[in-house]
C-alpha positions in Angstrom: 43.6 84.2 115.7 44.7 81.2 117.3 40.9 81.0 118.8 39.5 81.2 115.0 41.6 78.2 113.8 41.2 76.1 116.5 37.7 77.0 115.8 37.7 76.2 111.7 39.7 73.0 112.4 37.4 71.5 115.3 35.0 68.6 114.9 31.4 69.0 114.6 28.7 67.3 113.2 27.7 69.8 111.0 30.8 69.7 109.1 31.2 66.1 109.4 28.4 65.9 107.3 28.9 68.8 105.2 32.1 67.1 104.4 30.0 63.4 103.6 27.7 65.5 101.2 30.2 66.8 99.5 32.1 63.5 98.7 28.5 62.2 97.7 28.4 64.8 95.2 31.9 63.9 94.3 30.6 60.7 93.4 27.9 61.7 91.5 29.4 64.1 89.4 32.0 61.2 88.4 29.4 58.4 87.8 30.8 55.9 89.9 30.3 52.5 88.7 29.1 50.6 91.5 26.5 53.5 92.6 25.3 53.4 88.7 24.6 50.1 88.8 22.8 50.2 92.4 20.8 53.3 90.4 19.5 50.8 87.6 19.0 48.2 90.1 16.2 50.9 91.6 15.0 52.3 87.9 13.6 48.5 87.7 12.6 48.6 91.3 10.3 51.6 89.6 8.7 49.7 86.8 8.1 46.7 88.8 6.1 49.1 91.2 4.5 50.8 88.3 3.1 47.7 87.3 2.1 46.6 83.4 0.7 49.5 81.5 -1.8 48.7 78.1 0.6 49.8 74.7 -1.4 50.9 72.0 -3.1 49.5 69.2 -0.7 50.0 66.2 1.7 47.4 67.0 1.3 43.7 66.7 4.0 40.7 66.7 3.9 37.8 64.5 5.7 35.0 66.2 8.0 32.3 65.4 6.8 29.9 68.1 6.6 25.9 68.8 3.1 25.7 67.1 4.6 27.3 63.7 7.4 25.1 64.4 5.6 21.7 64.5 3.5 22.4 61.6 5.9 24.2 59.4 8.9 22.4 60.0 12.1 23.6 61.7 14.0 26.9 61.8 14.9 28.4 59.1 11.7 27.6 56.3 12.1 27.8 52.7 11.7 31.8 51.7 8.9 30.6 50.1 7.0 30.5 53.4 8.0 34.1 54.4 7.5 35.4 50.6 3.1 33.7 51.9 3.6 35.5 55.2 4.5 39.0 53.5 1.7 38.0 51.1 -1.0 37.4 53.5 -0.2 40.9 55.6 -0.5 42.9 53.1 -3.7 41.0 52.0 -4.9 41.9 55.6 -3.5 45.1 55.1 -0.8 45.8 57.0 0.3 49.2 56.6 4.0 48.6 58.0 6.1 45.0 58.4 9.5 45.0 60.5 11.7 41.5 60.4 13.7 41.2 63.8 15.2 38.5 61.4 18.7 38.6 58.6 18.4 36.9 55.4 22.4 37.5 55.4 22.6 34.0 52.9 21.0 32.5 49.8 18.3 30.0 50.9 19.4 26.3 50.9 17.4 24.8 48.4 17.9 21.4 47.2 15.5 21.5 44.2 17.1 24.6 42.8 20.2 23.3 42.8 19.6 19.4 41.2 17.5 22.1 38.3 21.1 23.7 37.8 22.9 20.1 37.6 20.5 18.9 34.9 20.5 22.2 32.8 24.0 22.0 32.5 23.8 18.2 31.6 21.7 18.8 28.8 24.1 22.0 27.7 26.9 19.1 26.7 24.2 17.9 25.0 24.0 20.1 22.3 20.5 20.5 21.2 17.5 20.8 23.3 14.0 20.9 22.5 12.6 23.8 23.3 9.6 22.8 25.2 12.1 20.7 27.8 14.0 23.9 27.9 11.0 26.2 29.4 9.6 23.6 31.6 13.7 23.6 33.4 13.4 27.4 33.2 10.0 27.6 34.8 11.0 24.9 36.9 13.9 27.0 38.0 11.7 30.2 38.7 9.7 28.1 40.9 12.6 26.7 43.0 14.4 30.1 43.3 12.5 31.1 46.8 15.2 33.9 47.7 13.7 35.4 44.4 9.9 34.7 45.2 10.1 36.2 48.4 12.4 39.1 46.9 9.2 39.6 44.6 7.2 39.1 47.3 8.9 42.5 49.2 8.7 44.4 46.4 4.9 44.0 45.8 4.0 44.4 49.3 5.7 47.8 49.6 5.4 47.9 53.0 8.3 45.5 54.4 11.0 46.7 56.7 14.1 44.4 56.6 16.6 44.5 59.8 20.8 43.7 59.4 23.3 43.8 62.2 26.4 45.6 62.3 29.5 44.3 63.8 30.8 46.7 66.9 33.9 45.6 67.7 36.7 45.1 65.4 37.6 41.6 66.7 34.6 40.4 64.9 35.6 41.6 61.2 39.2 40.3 61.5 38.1 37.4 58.6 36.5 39.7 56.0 38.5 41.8 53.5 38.1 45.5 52.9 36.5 44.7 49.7 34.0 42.5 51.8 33.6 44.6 53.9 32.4 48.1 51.3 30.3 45.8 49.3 27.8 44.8 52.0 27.7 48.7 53.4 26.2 49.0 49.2 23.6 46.5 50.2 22.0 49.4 53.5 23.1 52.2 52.1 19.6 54.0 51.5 18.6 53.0 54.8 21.1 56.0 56.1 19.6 59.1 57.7 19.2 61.7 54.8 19.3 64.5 56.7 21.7 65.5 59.3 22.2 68.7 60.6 25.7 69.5 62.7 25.7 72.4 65.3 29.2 73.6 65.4 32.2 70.7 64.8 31.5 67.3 63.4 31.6 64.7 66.4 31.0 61.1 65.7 32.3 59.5 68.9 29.5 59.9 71.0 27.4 57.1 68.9 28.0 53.8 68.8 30.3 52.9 66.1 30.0 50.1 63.9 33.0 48.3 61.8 31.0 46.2 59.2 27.8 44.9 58.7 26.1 41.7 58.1 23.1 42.5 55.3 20.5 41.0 54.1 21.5 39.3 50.4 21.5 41.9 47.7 18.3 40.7 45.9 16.3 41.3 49.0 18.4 44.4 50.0 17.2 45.7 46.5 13.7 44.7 46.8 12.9 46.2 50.6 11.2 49.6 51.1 13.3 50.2 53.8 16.2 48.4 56.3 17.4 49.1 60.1 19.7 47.7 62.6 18.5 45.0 65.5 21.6 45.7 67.7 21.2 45.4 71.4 23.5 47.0 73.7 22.6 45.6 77.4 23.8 47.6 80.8 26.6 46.2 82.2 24.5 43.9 84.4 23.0 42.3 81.2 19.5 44.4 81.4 18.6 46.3 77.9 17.5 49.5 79.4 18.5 51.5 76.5 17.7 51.3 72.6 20.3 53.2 70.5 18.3 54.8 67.6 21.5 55.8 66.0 25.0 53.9 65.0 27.7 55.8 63.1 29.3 53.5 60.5 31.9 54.9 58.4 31.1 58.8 57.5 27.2 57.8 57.6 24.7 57.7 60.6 21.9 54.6 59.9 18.5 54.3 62.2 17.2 51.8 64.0 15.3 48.8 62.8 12.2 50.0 65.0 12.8 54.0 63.4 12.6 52.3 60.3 9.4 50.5 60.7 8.2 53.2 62.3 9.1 56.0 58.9 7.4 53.3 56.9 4.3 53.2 59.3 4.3 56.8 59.3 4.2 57.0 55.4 7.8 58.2 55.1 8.1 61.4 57.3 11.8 63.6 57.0 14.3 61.8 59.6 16.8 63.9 60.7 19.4 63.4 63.1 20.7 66.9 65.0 24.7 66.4 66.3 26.3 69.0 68.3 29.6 69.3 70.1 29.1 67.1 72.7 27.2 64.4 70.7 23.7 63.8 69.1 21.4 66.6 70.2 18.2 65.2 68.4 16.9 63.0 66.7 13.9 64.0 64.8 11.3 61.6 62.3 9.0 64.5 60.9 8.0 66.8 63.8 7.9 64.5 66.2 10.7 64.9 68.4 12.9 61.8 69.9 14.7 62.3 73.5 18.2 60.6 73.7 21.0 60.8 75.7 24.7 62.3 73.5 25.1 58.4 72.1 21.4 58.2 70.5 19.8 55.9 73.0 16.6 55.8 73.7 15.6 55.2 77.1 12.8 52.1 76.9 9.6 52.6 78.8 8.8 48.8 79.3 5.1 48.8 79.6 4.8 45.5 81.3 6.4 41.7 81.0 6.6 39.3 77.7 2.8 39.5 76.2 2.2 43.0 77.0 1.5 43.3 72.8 -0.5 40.6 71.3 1.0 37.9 70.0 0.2 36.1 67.1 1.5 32.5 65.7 2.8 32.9 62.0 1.3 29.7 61.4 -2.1 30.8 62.0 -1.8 33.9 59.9 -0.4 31.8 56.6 -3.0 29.5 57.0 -5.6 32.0 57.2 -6.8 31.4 61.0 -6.8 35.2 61.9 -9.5 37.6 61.1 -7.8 39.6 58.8 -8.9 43.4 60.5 -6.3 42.1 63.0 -3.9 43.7 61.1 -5.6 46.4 59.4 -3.4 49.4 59.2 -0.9 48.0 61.7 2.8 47.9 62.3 3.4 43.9 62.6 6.8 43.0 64.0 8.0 39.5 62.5 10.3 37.7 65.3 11.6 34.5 67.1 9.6 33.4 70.5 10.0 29.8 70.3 12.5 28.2 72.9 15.0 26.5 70.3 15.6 30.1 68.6 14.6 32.3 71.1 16.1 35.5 71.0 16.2 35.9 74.6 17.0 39.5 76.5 17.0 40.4 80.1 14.6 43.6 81.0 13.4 44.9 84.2 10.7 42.9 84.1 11.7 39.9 83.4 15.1 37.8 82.6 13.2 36.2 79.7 11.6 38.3 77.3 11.4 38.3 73.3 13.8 40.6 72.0 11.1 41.2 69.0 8.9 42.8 71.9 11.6 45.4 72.7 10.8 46.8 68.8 7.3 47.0 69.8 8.2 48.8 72.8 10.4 51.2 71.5 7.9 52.1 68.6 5.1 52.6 71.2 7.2 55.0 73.3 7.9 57.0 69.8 4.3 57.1 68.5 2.9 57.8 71.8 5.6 60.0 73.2 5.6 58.1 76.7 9.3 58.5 77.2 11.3 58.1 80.1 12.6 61.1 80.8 16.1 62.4 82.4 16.8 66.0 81.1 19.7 67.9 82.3 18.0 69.7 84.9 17.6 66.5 87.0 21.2 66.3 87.8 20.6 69.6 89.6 17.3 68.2 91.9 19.5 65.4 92.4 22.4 67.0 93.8 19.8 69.8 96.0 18.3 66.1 97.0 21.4 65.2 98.1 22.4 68.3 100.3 19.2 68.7 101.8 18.2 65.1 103.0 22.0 64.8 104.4 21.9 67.6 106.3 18.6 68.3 107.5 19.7 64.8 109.6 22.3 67.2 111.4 19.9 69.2 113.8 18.0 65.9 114.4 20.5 63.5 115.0 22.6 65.8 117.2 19.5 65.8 119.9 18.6 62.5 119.5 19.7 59.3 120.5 21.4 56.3 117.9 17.9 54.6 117.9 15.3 57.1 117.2 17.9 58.6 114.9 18.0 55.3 112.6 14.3 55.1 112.6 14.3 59.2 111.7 16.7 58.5 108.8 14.7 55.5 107.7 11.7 57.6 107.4 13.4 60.1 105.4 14.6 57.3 103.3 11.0 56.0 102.9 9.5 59.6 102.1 12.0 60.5 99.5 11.4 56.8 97.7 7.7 57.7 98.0 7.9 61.3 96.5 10.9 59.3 93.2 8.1 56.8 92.5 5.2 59.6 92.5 7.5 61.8 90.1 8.2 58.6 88.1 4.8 57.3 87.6 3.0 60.3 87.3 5.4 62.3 84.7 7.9 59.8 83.7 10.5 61.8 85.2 13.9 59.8 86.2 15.5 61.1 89.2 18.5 59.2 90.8 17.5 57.3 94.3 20.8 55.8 94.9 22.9 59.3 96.0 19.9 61.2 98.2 20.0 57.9 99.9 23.2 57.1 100.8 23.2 60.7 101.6 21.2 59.5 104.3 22.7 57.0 105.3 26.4 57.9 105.1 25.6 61.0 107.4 23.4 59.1 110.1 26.8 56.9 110.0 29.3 59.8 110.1 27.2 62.0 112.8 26.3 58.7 115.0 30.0 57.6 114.7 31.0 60.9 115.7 28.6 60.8 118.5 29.9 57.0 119.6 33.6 58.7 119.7 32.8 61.4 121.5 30.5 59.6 124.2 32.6 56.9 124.9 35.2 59.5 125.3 32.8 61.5 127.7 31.6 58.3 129.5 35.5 57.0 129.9 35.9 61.0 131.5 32.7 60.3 134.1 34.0 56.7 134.4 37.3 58.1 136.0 35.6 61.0 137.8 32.8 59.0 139.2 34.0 55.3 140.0 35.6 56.2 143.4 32.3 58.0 144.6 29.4 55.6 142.8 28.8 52.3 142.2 28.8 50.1 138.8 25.4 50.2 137.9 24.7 53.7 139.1 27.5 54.7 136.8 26.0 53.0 133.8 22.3 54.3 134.5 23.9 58.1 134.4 26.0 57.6 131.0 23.0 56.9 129.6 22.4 60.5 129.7 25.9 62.1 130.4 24.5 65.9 129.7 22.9 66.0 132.8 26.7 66.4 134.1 27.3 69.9 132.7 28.7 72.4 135.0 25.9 73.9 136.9 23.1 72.7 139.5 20.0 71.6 139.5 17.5 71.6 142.5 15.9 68.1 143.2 14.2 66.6 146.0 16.9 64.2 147.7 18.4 62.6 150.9 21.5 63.3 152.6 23.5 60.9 155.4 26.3 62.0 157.1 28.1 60.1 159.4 31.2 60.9 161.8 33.7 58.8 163.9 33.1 59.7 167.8 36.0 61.1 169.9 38.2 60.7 166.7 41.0 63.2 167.7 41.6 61.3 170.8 41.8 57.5 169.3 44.2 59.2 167.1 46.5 60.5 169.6 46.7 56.7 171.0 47.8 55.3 167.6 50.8 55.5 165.4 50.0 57.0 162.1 50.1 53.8 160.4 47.8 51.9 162.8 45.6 54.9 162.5 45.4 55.3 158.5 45.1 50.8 158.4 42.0 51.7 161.2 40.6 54.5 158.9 40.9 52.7 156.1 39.6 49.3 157.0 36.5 51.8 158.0 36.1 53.5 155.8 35.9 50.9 153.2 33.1 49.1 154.7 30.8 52.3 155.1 31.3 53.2 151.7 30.5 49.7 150.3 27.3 49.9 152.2 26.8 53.4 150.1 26.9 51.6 147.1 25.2 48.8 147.7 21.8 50.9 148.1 23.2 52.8 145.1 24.3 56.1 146.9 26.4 58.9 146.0 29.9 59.0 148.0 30.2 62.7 147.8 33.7 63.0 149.7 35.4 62.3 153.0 35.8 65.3 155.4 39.0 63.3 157.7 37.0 60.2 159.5 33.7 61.9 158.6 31.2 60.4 155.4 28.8 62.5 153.2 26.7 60.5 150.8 23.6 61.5 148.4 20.4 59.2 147.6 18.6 60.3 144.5 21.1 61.9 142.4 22.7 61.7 140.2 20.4 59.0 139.0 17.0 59.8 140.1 15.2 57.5 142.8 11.8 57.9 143.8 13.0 55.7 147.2 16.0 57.5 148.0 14.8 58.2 151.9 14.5 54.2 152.6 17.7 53.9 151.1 19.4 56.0 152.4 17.7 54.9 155.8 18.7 51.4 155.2 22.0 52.2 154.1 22.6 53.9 157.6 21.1 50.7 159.6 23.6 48.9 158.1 26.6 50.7 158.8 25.5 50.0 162.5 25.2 46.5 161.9 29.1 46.5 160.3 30.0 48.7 163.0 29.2 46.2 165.7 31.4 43.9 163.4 34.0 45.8 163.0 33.9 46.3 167.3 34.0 43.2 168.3 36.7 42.6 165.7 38.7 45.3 167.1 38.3 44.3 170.2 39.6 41.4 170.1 42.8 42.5 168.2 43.1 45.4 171.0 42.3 48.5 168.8 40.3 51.3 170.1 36.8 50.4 169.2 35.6 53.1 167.3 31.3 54.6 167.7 29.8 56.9 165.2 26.7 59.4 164.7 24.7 59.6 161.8 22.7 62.4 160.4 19.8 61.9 157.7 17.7 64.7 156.2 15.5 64.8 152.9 14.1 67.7 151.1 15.1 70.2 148.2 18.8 70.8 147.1 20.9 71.4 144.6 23.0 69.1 143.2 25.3 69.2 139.9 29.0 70.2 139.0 30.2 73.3 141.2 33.6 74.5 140.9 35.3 75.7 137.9 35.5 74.9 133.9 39.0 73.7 134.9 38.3 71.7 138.0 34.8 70.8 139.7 33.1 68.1 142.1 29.7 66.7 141.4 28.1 67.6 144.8 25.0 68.7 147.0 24.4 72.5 148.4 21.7 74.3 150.2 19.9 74.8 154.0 18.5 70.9 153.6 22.2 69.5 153.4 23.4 71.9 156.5 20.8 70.8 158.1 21.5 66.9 157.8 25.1 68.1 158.8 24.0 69.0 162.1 21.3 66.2 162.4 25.1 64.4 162.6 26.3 66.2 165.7 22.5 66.2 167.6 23.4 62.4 168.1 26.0 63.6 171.0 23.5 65.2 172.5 20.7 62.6 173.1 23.4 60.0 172.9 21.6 58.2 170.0 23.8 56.7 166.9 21.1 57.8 164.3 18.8 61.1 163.9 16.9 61.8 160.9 14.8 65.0 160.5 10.7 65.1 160.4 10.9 65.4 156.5 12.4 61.9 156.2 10.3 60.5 158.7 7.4 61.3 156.9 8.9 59.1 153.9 10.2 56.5 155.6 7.5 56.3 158.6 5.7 52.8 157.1 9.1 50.7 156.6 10.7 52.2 159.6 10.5 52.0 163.7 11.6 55.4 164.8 11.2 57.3 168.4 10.6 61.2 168.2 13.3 62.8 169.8 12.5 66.4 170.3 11.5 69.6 167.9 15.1 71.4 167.8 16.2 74.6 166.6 19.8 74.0 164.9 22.6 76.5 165.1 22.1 78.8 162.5 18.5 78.2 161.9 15.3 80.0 163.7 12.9 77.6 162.3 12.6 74.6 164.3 12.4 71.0 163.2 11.0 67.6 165.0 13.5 65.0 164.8 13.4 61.1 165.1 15.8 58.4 165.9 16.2 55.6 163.4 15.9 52.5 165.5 15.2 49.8 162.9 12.9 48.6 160.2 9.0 48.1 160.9 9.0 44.2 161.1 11.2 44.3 164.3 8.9 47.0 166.6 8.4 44.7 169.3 11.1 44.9 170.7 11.1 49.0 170.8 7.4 49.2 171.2 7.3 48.9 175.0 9.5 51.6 176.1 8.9 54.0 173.3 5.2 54.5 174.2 6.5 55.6 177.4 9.2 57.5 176.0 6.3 59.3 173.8 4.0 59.8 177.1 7.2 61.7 179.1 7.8 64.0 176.0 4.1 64.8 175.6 4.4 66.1 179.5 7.5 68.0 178.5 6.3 69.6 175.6 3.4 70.7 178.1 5.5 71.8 181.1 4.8 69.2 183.3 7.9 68.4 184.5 7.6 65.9 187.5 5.1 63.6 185.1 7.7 64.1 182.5 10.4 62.8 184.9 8.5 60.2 186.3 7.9 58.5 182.6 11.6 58.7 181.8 12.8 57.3 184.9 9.9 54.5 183.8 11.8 54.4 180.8 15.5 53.7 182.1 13.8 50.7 184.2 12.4 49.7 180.9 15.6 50.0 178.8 18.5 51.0 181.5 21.4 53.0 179.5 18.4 55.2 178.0 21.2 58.4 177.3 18.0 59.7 176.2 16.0 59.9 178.7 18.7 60.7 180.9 19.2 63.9 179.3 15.5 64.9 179.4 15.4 63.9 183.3 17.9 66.2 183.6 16.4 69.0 181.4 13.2 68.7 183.2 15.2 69.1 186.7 16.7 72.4 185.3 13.7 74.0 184.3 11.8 73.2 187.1 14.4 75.0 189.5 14.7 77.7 186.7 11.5 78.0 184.7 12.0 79.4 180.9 11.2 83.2 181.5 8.7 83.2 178.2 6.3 80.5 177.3 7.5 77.5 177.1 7.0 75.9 172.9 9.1 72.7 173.7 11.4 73.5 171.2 15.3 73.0 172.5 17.5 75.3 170.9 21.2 73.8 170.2 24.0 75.6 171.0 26.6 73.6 169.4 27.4 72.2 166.1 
């Protein structure tokens, strides 16, 4: 039991990022503001990369721009003019006009009021001839522009008026009650007609309006039809969405581009569908509208400001258009010039006409290109979510931090591809923002995670291996710690081992303290020279050294090193002697033993407790290499394996073919005298040395003698040849009883 929850509580990657999917889920599911905002941020990254798209032909825009300006005169004309524009559309036959523009007060008209002055002048007057009176009454009729253009309207049949509604309740604080339910009189047949309710009446999920601003009652009256220009913009100031619907009072009212676009359509059924949960549909004949629960539309921007053509009012009243311009069209009447601009931020562009956003809107509707986001895409967002965090887990957990980021970045860059394919092709609006910091929060977790746990391994190895390896070696093998595991592996690698001569009996001679300061002061030198050629101090056996070249970094040198590494210690020996010597210590002489070949090498021991070491016939062997060196009275032996490494850098002097204690199989072996460069001054007693052991080998004893004893004139001291005078001496009083191979057996250790 106690196995099992140490098991369910433990730290893995897996359920690191199990955990990290789950609070991006979390997230989602709550709509988090920030990660909403990054999400529109990419739905206009999407439409930028879609590029402009051509609208169709039923929508135009007749602008209010600087040329209509300069020639008409300044914002706002004389109803007059607009009573010629609606005149002059419906002479080119437009089938449908929308105004992105209130007539909310009378028209300032100085004439029509200096008429009103003199009529009641001439009322104090008492009688008035009759023919004065009609020419002030026609004069009147002429003057009265609010009324012209009211006429205007009505004979057209075809004109769309827009209002605005007021949204928040700090705006109506100056107008009355009675204000305020005599201007809802003025758009109340512009209210949906039909509205169907599936289960309980909700109104809060619309947008709810506290008064409106109409336009004046005589063009109210005269109008075909009316709808709202609200816009609502995101919270970063982008209009994204188009509400088609606002609840005001116990009535539901359309937009002003569903408005147009009923008039356009020669007055279809409009119906509004409102569930539980908010508006469910919103219908204008059979033609289906998708919204979100509030009535918004969202806008499929085809392209920047100019995507629908653009015509000058100007033009049009002064009859500079062909008229089939507008044959049968939907013409939007709106602002474009800079001084009344009616500016709005969309994702393509922090400048566009708010008129165009109409246009847009009834494009989507007519041509069903919607933007789509049904309910089902929350579900492939949240399977996006779980399966690009934690396919990451298998990958990252065998990879390194690196490879790992440019693994998540492709992911990143795969599942952007395959959004944008889905949103171009089918319109389709699946969230980017949450698969991808999926992605990114779980390479962080997991590579954290890793970090922890590495540096926690790598402090481990740091304690374990700074006594028996130097710096840089250490660093090399953290970069890949699994190597360490328990276990062995079997690599080709070189072994040294070196041992103090006659130790037992320099110990007997010193205190204990003069004898550990000796060791010590020893010891530290020889191991410093490990290092330096980037060894392996494997342990200390008493006074004796074992160090490993090749492992556990690899080293495609490891003989010369470990060669050099033992010419060396020589060199700091003789140091160290006459150092000794003149303090009056025993000077201390030493053997070492050098093999190369296969071995295994790793963690041996226990889970509990283990030492990173060497094992096999190719470390005994190097062991006993060590001890030889009493024998021949040499300081250095290395075996016929690392000779044939090391044989170009280094000077050595075939010593014999041995068989070892414990082994059948015999091996040549060399001493180490010094590197290549410096031969000279071994070259001319070595070639004699070399001639004697080619007579031994043979059996000719006296010719071998005679070349040794050549040899000791040479180099007097020669404990070599010495001991294969003597040899040679032996076996010619007492020749071997079988043939003779030349190999010397050992007896001893």
């Amino acid at each position: 039991m106690k196995k099992r929850l140490h098991r369910f509580f433990s730290v893995s990657p897996f359920k690191i990022s199990l955990i990290l999917v789950i609070v991006t889920i979390l997230l989602f599911l709550i709509n988090n503001p920030f990660f909403y905002l990054m999400e529109l941020k990419t739905l206009d990254l999407r439409f930028l990369s879609r590029g402009a798209r051509a609208p169709g032909p039923e929508t135009v825009i007749a602008e209010i721009d600087e040329k209509s300006l300069a020639e008409l005169g300044r914002w706002p004309w004389p109803r007059s003019t607009i009573a010629k524009l609606v005149n002059t559309l419906k002479e080119y036959g437009a089938k449908a006009v929308g105004f992105d523009i209130v007539f909310a007060e009378p028209d300032e008209n100085s004439s029509l009021l200096q008429l009103a002055e003199i009529s009641k002048e001439i009322e104090t007057i008492g009688t008035v001839n009759p023919a004065i009176r009609k020419l002030i009454d026609d004069k009147k009729k002429e003057a009265d522009t609010d009324a012209i253009l009211a006429e205007s309207i009505k004979t057209a049949g075809n004109v769309t008026l827009g209002y605005f509604f007021h949204t928040s309740r700090k705006d109506i604080g100056h107008l009355s009650s009675s204000d305020i339910e005599k201007t809802a009189r003025y758009i109340a047949d512009s209210k949906f007609q039909v509205i169907k309710y599936l289960g309980k009446p909700v109104h809060g999920s619309a947008v709810k309006a506290f008064a409106v601003v109409p336009n004046i009652k005589s063009l109210s009256e005269a109008a075909e039809n009316a709808g709202y220009f609200n816009a609502f913009p995101d919270i970063d100031g982008t209009n994204r969405w188009s509400p088609l619907v606002i609840n005001y009072g116990d009535n539901f009212y359309p937009s002003l581009s569903l408005a147009t676009l009923e008039q356009y359509m020669n007055w279809p059924l409009m119906s509004l569908v409102i569930a539980e949960y908010g508006i469910d549909a919103v219908k204008i004949g059979d033609m289906e509208i998708p919204t979100d629960e509030a009535g918004r539309i969202l806008i499929n921007y085809l392209g920047p400001a100019g995507t629908f053509p653009h015509y000058s009012i100007t033009d049009i009243i002064n009859g500079r258009m062909e008229k089939n311009l507008f044959k049968d069209k939907i013409v939007l009447i709106g602002a474009t010039a800079t001084a009344i601009f009616d500016l709005r931020v969309t994702p393509f562009s922090a400048v566009y006409p708010g008129i165009e956003i109409h246009a847009t809107v009834i494009d989507n509707i007519l041509h069903q290109n919607f933007i789509q986001r049904p309910g089902w895409t929350s579900f492939i967002d949240i399977l996006a979510i779980i399966f690009l965090g934690l396919i990451l887990v298998p990958i990252l957990s065998r990879v390194k931090a690196v490879m790992g980021f440019v693994i998540a970045i492709l992911l990143a860059f795969i599942y952007v591809f395959i959004n944008r394919f889905v949103f171009n092709g089918y319109n389709v609006w699946l969230n980017m923002v949450y698969p991808i910091f999926s992605i990114v929060i779980v390479y962080s977790g997991i590579t954290l995670y890793k970090y922890v746990t590495e540096e926690r391994e790598k402090k481990k190895i740091r304690g374990t291996f700074q006594y028996y390896l130097s710096g840089p070696v250490i660093e090399e093998m953290l970069k890949d710690p699994s190597k360490l595991k328990l276990g062995g592996e079997k690599r080709d690698l070189s072994v040294l081992f070196s041992d103090i001569r006659g130790f037992t009996t320099i110990s007997e001679k010193l205190t204990p303290e003069d004898l550990v300061h000796l060791l010590n002061e020893y010891l530290t030198v020889m191991t410093d020279l490990v290092f330096k050629y980037d060894g392996l101090l494997d342990k200390y056996m008493g006074d004796a050294i074992m160090a490993v070249f090749g492992a556990p970094v690899a080293q495609s040198d490891h003989p010369v090193r470990c060669c050099k590494t033992a010419l060396d210690m020589m060199a700091e020996l003789k140091t160290l002697q006459k150092k000794w010597e003149d303090e009056g210590k025993p000077v201390l002489d030493i053997g070492i033993g050098i093999n190369t070949g296969d071995m295994v090498v790793g963690n041996m021991g226990s889970k509990m407790r283990f030492d990173y070491t060497v094992m096999g016939d190719n470390v005994n062997l190097g062991s006993r290499l060590e001890g030889i060196n009493k024998e021949y009275g040499t300081n250095i032996v290395i075996s016929e394996y690392t000779y044939a490494k090391v044989k170009d850098s280094f000077f050595c002097r075939e010593l014999d073919s041995v068989r070892v204690k414990g082994k059948m199989q015999p091996v040549k072996i060399y001493e180490l005298m010094g590197e290549k460069k410096d031969s000279e001054q071994w070259d001319g007693f070595v070639s004699v040395f070399e001639e004697g052991l080619t007579h031994y080998k043979q059996g000719r004893w006296d010719g071998a003698i005679a070349c040794f004893r050549k040899v000791l004139e040479i180099r007097p001291g020669d404990h070599t040849s010495t001991v294969y005078i003597e040899r040679c001496e032996n076996l010619k009083h007492n020749p071997p009883e079988e043939q003779w191979d030349g190999v010397y057996t050992m007896t001893k250790k």
